[in-house]
C-alpha positions as a Markdown table, in Angstrom:
| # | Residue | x | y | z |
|---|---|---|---|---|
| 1 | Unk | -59.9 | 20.7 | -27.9 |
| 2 | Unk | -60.6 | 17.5 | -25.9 |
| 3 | Unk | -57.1 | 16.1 | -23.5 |
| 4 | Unk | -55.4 | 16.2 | -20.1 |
| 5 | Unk | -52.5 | 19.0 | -19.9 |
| 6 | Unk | -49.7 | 17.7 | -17.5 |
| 7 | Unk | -49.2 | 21.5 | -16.4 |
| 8 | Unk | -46.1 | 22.7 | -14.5 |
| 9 | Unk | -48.0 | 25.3 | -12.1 |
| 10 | Unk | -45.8 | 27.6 | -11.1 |
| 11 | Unk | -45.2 | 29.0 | -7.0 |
| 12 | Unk | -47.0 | 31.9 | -6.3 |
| 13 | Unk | -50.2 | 30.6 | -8.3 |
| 14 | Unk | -53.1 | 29.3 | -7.6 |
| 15 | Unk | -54.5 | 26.2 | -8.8 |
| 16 | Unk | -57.8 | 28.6 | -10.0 |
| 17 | Unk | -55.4 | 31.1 | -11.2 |
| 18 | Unk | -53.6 | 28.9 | -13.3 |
| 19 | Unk | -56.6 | 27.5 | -14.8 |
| 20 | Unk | -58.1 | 30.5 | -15.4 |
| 21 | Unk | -55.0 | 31.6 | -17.5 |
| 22 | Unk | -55.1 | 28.6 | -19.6 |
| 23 | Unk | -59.6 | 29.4 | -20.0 |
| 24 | Unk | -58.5 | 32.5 | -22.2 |
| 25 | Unk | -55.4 | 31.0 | -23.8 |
| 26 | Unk | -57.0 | 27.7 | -25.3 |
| 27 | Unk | -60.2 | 29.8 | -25.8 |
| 28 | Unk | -62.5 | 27.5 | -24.1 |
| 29 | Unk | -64.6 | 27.5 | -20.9 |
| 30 | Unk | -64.6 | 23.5 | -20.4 |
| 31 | Unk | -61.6 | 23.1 | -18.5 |
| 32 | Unk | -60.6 | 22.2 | -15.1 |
| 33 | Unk | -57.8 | 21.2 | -12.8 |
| 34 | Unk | -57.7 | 18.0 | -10.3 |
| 35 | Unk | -55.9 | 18.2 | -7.2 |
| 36 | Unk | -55.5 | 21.5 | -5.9 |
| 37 | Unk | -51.7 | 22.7 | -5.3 |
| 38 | Unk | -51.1 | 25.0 | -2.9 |
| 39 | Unk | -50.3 | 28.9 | -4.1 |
| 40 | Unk | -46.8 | 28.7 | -3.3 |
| 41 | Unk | -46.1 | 25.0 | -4.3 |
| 42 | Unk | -45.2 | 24.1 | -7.4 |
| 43 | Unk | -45.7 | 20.9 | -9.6 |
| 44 | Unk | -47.6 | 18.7 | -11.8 |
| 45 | Unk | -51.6 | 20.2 | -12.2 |
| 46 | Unk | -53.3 | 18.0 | -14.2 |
| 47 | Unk | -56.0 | 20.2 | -16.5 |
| 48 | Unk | -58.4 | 18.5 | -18.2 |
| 49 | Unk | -60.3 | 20.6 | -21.2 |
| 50 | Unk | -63.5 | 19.9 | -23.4 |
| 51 | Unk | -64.7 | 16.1 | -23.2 |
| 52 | Unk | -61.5 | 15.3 | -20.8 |
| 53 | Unk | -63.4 | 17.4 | -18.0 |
| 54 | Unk | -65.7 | 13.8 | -17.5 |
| 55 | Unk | -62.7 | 12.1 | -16.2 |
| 56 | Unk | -61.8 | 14.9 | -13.3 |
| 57 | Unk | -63.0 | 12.8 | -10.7 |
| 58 | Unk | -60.6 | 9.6 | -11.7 |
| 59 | Unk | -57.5 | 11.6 | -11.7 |
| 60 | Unk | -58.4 | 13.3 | -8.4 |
| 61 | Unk | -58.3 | 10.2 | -6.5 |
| 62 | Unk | -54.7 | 9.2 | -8.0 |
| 63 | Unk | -51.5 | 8.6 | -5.9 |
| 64 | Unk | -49.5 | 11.8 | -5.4 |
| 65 | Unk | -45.5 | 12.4 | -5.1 |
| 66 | Unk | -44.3 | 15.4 | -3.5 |
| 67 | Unk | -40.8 | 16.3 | -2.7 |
| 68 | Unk | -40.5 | 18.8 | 0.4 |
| 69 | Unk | -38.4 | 20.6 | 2.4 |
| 70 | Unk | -38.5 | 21.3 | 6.2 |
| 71 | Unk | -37.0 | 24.0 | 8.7 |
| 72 | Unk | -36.9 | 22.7 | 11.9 |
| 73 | Unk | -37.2 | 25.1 | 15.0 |
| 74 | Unk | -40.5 | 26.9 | 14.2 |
| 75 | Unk | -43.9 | 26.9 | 14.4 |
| 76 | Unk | -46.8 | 28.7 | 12.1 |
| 77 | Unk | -50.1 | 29.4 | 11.7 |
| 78 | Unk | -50.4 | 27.8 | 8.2 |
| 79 | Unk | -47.9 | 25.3 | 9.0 |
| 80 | Unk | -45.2 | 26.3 | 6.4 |
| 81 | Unk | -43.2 | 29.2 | 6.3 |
| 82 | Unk | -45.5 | 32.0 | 4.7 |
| 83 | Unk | -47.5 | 32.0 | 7.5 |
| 84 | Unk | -47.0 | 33.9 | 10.9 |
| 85 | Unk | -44.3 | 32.0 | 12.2 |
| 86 | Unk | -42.5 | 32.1 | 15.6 |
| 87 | Unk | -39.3 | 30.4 | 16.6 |
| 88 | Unk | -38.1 | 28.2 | 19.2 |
| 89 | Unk | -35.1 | 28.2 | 21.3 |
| 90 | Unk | -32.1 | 27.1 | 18.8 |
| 91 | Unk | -31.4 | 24.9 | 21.9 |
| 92 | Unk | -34.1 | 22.8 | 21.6 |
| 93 | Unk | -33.8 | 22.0 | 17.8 |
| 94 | Unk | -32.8 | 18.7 | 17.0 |
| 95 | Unk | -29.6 | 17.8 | 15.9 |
| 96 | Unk | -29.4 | 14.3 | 15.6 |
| 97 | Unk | -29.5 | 13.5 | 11.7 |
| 98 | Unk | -30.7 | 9.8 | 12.4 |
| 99 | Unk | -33.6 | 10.7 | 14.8 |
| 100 | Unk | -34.8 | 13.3 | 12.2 |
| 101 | Unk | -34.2 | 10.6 | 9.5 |
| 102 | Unk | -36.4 | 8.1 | 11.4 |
| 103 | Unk | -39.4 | 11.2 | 12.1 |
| 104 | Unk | -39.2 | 11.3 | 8.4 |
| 105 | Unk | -39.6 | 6.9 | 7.7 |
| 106 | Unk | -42.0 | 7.0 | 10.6 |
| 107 | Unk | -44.7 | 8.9 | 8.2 |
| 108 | Unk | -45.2 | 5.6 | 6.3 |
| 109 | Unk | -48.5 | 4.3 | 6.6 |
| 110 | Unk | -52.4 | 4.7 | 7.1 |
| 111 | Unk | -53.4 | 7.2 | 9.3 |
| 112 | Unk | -55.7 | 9.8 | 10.0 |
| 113 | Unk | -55.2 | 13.6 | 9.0 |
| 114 | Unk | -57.0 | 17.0 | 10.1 |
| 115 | Unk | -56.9 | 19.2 | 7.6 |
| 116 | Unk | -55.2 | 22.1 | 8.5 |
| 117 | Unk | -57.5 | 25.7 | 8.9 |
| 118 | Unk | -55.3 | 27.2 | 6.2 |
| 119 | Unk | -57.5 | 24.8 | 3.4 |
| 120 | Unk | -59.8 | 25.7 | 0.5 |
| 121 | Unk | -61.5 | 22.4 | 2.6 |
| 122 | Unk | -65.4 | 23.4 | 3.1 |
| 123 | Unk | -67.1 | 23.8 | 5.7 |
| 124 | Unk | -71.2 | 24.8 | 6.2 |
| 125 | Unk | -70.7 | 26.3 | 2.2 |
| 126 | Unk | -67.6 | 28.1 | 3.0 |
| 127 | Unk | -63.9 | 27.7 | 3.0 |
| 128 | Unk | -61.3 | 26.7 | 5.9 |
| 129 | Unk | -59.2 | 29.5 | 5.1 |
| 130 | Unk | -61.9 | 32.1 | 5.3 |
| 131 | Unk | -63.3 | 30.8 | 8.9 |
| 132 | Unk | -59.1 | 31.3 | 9.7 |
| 133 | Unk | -58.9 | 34.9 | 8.4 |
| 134 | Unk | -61.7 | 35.8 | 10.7 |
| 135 | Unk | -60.1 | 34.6 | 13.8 |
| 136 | Unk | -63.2 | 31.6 | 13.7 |
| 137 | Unk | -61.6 | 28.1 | 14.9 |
| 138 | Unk | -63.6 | 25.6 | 13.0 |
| 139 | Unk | -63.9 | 21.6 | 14.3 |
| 140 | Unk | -62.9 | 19.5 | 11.5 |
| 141 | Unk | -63.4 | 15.8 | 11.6 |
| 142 | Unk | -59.5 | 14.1 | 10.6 |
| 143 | Unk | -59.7 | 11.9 | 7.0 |
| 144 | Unk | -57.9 | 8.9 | 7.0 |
| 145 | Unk | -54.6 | 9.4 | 4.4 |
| 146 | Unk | -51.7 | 6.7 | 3.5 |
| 147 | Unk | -48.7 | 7.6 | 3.0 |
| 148 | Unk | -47.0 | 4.8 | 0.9 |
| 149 | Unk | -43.2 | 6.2 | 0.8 |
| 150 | Unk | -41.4 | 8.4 | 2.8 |
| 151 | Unk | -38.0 | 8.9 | 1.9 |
| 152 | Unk | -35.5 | 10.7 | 3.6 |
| 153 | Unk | -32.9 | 13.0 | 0.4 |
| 154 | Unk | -30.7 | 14.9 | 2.5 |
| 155 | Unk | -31.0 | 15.6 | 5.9 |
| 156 | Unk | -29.0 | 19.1 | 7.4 |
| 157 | Unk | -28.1 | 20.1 | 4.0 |
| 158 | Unk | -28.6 | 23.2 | 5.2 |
| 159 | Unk | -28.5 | 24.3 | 9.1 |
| 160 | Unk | -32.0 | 22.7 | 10.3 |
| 161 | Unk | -33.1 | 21.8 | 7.4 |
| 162 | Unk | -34.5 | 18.5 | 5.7 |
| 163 | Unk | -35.3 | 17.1 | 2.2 |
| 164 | Unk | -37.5 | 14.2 | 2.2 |
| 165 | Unk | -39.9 | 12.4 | -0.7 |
| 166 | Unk | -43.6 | 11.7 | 0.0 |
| 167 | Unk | -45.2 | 9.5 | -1.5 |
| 168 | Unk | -49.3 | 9.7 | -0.9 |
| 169 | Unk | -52.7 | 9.2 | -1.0 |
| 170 | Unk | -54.7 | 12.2 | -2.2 |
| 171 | Unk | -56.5 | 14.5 | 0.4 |
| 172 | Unk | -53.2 | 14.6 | 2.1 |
| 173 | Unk | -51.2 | 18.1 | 3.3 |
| 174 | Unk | -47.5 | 17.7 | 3.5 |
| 175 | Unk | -47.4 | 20.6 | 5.6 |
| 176 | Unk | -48.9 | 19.1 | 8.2 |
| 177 | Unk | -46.9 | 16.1 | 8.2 |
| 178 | Unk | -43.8 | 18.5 | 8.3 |
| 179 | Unk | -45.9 | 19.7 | 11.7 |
| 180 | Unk | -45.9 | 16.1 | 12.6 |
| 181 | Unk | -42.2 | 15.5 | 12.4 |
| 182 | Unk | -41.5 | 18.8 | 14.3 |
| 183 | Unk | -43.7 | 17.5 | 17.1 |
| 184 | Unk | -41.8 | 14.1 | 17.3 |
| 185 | Unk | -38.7 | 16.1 | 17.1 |
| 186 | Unk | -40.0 | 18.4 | 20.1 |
| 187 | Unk | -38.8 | 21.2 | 18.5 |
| 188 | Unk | -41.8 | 22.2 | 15.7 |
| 189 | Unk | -41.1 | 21.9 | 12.3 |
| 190 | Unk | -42.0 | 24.1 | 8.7 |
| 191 | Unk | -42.6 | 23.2 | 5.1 |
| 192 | Unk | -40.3 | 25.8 | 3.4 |
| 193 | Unk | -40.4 | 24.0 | -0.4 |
| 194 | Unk | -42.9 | 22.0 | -2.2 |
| 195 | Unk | -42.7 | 20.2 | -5.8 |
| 196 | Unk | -45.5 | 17.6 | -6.8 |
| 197 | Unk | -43.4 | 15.7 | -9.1 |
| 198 | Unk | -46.2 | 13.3 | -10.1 |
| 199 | Unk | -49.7 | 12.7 | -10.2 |
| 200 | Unk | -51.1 | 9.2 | -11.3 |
| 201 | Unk | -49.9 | 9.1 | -14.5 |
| 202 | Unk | -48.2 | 12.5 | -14.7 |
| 203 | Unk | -45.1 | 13.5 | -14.6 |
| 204 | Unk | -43.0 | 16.1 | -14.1 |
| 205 | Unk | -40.4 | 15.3 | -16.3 |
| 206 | Unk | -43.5 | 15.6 | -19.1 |
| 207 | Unk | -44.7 | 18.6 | -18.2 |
| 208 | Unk | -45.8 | 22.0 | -19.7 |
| 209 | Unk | -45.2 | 25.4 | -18.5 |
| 210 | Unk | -48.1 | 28.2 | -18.9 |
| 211 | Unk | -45.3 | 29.9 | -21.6 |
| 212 | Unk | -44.0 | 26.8 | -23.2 |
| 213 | Unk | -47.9 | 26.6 | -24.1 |
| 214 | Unk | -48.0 | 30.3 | -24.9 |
| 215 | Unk | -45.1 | 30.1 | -27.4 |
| 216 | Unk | -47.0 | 27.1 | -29.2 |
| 217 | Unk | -49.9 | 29.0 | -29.6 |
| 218 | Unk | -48.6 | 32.1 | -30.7 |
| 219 | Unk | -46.4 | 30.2 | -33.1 |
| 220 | Unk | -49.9 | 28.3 | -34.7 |
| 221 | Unk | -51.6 | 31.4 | -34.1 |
| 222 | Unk | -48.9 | 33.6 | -35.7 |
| 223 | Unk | -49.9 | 36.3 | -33.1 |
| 224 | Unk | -47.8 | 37.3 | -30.0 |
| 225 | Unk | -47.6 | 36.2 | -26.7 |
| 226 | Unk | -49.8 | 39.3 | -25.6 |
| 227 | Unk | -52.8 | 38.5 | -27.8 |
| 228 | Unk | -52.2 | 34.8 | -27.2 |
| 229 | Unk | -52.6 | 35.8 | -23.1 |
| 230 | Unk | -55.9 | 38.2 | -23.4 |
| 231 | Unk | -57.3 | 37.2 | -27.0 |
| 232 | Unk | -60.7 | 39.7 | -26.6 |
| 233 | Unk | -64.2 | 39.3 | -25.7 |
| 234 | Unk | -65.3 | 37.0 | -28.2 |
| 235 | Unk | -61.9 | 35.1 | -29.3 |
| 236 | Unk | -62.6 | 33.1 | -32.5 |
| 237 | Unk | -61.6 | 29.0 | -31.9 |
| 238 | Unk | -57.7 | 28.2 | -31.7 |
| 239 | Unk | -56.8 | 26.9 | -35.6 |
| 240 | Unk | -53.6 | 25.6 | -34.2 |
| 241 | Unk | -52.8 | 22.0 | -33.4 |
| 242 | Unk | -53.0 | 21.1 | -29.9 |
| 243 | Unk | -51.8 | 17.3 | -29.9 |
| 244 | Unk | -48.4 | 18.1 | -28.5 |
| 245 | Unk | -50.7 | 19.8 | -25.4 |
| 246 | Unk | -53.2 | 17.9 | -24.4 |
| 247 | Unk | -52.7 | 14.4 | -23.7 |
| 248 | Unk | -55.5 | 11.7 | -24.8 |
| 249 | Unk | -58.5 | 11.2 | -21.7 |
| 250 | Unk | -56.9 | 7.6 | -22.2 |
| 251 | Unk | -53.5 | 8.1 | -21.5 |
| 252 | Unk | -54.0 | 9.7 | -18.5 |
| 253 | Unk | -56.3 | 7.7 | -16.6 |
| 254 | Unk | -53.9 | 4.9 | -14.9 |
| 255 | Unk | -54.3 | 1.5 | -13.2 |
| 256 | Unk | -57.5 | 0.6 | -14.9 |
| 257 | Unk | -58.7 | -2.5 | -16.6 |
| 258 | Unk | -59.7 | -2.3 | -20.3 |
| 259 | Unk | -62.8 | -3.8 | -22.7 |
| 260 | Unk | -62.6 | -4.0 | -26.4 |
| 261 | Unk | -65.7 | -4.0 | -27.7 |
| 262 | Unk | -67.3 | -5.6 | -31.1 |
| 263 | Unk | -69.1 | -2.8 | -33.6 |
| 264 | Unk | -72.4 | -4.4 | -31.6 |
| 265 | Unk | -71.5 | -4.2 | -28.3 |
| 266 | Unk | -70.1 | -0.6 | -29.0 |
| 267 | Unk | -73.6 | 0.6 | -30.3 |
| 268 | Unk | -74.9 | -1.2 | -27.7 |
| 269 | Unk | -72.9 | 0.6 | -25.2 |
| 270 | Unk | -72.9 | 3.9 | -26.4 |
| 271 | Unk | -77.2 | 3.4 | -25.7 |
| 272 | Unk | -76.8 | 2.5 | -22.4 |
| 273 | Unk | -77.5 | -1.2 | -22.5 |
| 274 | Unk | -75.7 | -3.4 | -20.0 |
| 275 | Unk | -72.9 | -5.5 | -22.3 |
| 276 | Unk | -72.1 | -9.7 | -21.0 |
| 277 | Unk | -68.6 | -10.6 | -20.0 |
| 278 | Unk | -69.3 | -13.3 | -23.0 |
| 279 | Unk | -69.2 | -10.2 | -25.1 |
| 280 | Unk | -66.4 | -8.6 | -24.7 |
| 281 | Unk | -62.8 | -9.0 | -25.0 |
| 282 | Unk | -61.1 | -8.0 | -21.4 |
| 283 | Unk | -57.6 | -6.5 | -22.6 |
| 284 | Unk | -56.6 | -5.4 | -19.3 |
| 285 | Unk | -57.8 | -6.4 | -15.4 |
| 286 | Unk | -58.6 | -3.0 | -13.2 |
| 287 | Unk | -55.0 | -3.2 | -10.9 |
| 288 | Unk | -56.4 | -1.0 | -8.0 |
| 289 | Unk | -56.7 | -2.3 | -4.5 |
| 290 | Unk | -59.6 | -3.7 | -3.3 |
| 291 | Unk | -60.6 | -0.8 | -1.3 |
| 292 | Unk | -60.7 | 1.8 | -4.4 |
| 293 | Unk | -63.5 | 3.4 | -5.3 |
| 294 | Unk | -62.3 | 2.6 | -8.7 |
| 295 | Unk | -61.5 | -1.4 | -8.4 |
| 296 | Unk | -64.0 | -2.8 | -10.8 |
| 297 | Unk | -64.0 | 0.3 | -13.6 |
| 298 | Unk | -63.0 | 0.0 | -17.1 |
| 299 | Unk | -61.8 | 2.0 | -20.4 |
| 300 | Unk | -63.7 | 1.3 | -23.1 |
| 301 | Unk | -62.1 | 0.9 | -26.8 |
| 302 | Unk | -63.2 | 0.4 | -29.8 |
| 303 | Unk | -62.3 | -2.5 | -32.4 |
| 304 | Unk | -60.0 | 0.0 | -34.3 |
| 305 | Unk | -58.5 | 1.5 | -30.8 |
| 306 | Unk | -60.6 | 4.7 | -30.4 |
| 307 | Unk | -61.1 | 5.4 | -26.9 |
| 308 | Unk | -65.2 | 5.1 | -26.0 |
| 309 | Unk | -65.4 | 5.6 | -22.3 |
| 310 | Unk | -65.9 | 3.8 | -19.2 |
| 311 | Unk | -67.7 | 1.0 | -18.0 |
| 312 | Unk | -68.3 | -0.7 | -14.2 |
| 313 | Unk | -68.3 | -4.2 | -14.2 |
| 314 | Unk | -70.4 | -6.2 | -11.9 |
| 315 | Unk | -68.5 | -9.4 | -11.1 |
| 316 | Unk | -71.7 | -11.4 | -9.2 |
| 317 | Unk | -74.1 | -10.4 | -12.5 |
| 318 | Unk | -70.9 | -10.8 | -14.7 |
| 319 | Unk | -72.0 | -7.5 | -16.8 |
| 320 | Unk | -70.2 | -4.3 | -17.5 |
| 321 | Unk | -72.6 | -1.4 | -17.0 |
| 322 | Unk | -72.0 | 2.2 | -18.7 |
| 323 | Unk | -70.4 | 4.5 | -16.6 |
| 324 | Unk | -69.3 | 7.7 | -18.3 |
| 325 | Unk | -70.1 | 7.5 | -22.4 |
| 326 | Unk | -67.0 | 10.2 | -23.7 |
| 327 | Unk | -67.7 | 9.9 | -27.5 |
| 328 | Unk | -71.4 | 9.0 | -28.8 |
């Protein structure tokens, strides 16, 4: 029970909801989701179970596609449209399907973002969103985000309202660059739909739903759907096979180099010990930018193509260094 689930979460979930769904149906308390999703968004949520929990941190920091829908005209207090919202003049909304099309292209690019007060962001040990249900304004220092695409789909497809791609960096909220458009418009702006159709590697054209995975289990399980959704206290181990689930640690970590390493060098490695360059056969050079926090990290393999971990690798010393050891 060790893989990454490319999960279609569901609007009207939470991120911790959904995970906690999939705790009692795989049977297993080692699992965890990266990039939260907000409740009523819906999308790829990568899960990672067992072993695969290690690599969390690598997919959070992966490139994110969202596509999203804006009403135009309105304001709220969570900046989309199940917040308390409040309407503008319909004389002030914008009309002009070119100036709203060059709001959306003007997204593009570094900037910095304050996360909005309706967050699971901390603050001082405690949530955004709690500080916001209290009435309790909160100063929160703005994060830089890029936003790599921004592509305009159809704009006043519906009185008001635009479709637009986003392409982005993680840490970002769409919802408040829907605010942002609004404000260049001078007439306020809503998110009223959200998708996150991919996620590093992810895709949602590959993904799961919470019943497809139900159905699979109950099916291996030869149980129903019921007993597959709240198996008991003490649930004995899942006996059915999960391959077509959960998705290799490997195969979901994208954009980084790769090592092959000689029976040696593994046992080496899998000790701790730092391995040469001379030692190793580099498959694949790490493809992230210069500024990742990931630029010089490496999957490990085996001779025989079994996945080992990950290494860092120290271009001055000309080493690779353990980093995260998956399978001893």
């Amino acid at each position: 029970m060790d893989g990454i689930i490319n999960l279609l979460k569901p609007a009207k979930m939470t991120s911790h909801d959904a995970v906690a769904v999939l705790r009692r149906i795989l049977r297993t308390k080692k699992i965890g989701h990266t990039g939260t999703l907000d409740p009523m968004a819906a999308g790829v949520l990568p899960v990672c179970v067992g072993k695969a929990t290690r690599a969390a941190e690598y997919l959070e920091s992966d490139t994110k596609k969202y596509r999203c829908e804006l009403l135009l005209g309105a304001v709220s207090d969570t900046g989309d449209i199940w917040g308390t919202v409040t309407y503008t003049d319909k004389k002030s909304i914008c009309t002009d399907e070119e100036k709203v099309r060059e709001a959306i292209l003007s997204l593009k690019g570094r900037q910095l973002q304050r996360p909005p007060m309706y967050s699971a962001v901390r603050r001082d040990g405690k949530r955004l969103y709690e500080y916001a249900r209290e009435g309790i304004e909160v100063d929160v220092p703005a994060r830089e985000i890029t936003v790599f695409e921004a592509e305009p789909v159809a704009v006043f497809h519906e009185p008001a309202k635009a479709l637009f791609d986003i392409t982005c960096s993680k840490g970002t909220y769409i919802r408040t660059l829907c605010e942002d458009i609004g404000r260049k418009l001078g007439c306020g702006a809503v998110m009223t739909f959200l998708v996150r159709t991919r996620s590093g590697s992810f895709s949602i054209a590959d993904s799961v739903t919470l019943e497809e995975i139900v159905s699979h289990v109950s099916a291996g399980e030869k149980i129903t759907a019921e007993e597959v959704i709240h198996p008991g206290r003490k649930p004995l181990p899942l006996k059915t096979d999960m391959r077509e689930i959960l998705m290799p640690v490997e195969k979901g970590i994208s954009g980084f180099g790769e090592i092959v390493l000689s029976p040696q060098a593994r046992e080496k490695y899998a000790n701790g010990g730092k391995l040469p360059e001379s030692g190793v056969n580099i498959r694949r050079e790490n493809r992230r930018g210069t500024e990742d926090r990931w630029k010089d990290l490496y999957l490990v393999f085996e001779e025989n193509g079994n996945f080992a971990g990950t290494a860092r690798r120290d271009m001055k010393k000309r080493i690779f260094a353990p980093e995260k050891v998956f399978y001893r």
